[in-house]
N, C-alpha and C positions, 0 to 999 in steps of 0.2 A: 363303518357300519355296513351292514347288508342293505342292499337297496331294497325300498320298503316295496317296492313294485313285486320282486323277487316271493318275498313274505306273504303278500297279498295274496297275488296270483297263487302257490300255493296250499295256504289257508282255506281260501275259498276253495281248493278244490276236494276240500273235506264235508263238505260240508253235506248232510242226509248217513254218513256214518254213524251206525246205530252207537247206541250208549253201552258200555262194558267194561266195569270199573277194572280199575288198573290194567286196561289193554292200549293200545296202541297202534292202530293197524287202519290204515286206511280204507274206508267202505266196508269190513269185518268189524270194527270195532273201538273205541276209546272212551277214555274219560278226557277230563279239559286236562289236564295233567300229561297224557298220552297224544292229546292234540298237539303240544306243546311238543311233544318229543317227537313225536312224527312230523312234523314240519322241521322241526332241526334236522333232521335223518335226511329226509327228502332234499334240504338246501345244502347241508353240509358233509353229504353223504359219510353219517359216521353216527354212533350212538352220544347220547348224555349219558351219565351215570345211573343204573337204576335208581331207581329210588326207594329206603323201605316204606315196609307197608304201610298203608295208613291208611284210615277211618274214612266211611264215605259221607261220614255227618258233617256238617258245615256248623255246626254246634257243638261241635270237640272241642273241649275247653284243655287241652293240654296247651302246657306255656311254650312247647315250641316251636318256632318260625321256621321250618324248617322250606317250605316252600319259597321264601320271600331269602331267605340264604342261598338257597341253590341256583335261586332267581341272581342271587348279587355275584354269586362264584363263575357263573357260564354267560352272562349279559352284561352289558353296559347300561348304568344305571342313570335314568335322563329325570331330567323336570318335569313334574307336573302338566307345567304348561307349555311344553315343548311340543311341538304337532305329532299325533297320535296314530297315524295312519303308518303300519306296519310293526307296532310295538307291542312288545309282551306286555301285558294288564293283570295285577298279580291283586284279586279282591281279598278286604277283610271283611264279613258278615258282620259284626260287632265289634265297633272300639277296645272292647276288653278280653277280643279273643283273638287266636292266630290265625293271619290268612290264608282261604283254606280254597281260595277258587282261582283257576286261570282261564285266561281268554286271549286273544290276539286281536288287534282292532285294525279294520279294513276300509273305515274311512277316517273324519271325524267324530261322527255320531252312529258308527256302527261297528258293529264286533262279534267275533266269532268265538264259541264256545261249545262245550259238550255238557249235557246235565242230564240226571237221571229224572224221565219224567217229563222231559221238555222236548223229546226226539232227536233225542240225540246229541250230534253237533247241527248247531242253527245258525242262523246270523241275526242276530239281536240290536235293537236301539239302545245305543250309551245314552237312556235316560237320567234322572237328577238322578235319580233311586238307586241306579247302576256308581255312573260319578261319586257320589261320597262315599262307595264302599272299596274305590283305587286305593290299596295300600303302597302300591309300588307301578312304577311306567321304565322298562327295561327296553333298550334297542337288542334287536341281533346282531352279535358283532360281525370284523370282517373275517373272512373264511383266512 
């Protein structure tokens, strides 16, 4: 696995990059989606696959996972309760819909994200409220 030091240090250094759905671009631009690929980019100097289009609603009720797949094709997929610090964090908004949010967590109780609305990419508390909407906890593999 990549060393979560590696992960962090990078993440965090997103962080005040304004919000711009489906961008990707460090201090220009991202969504949490784009966060994610810009930090791969950055660690593993190489692209992900784009990804198609999709919805900027976190109430898109289409049945599929397509995040939480992509999440399983290009990561290593860990425990729950495996320690958090450096790992992809892939949310579901509702039990009965797909998850539709990513973030990267830079401590135990803290994590990096992009939202529209929120300023962007932040660094946020992994509150309860946050915590039960983990659908998935992925490492970054090794290079």
């Amino acid at each position: 696995m990549m060393e979560a030091e590696n992960v962090v240090i990078e993440t965090l250094s997103w962080i005040g990059t304004p919000y711009r759905r489906q961008a990707s671009a460090k201090g220009v631009g991202c969504d949490c989606l784009g966060l994610v690929r810009g930090v791969w980019r950055a660690l593993y100097h190489n692209e992900l696959p784009a990804p198609q289009d999709y919805a900027p609603d976190w109430s898109c009720s289409d049945a599929k996972e397509a995040l939480l797949a992509g999440a399983c094709r290009h990561f290593q997929s860990c425990d729950t309760g495996a320690p958090l610090r450096g790992r992809l964090l892939i949310f579901r908004w509702r039990p009965h819909l797909p998850a539709r949010h990513a973030g990267i967590a830079v401590a135990e109780d803290h994590f990096v994200h992009a939202y529209d609305g929120g300023g962007g990419v932040v660094r946020s508390f992994l509150v309860p409220q946050w915590r039960r909407r983990i659908a998935g906890v992925f490492a970054f593999p090794d290079n």
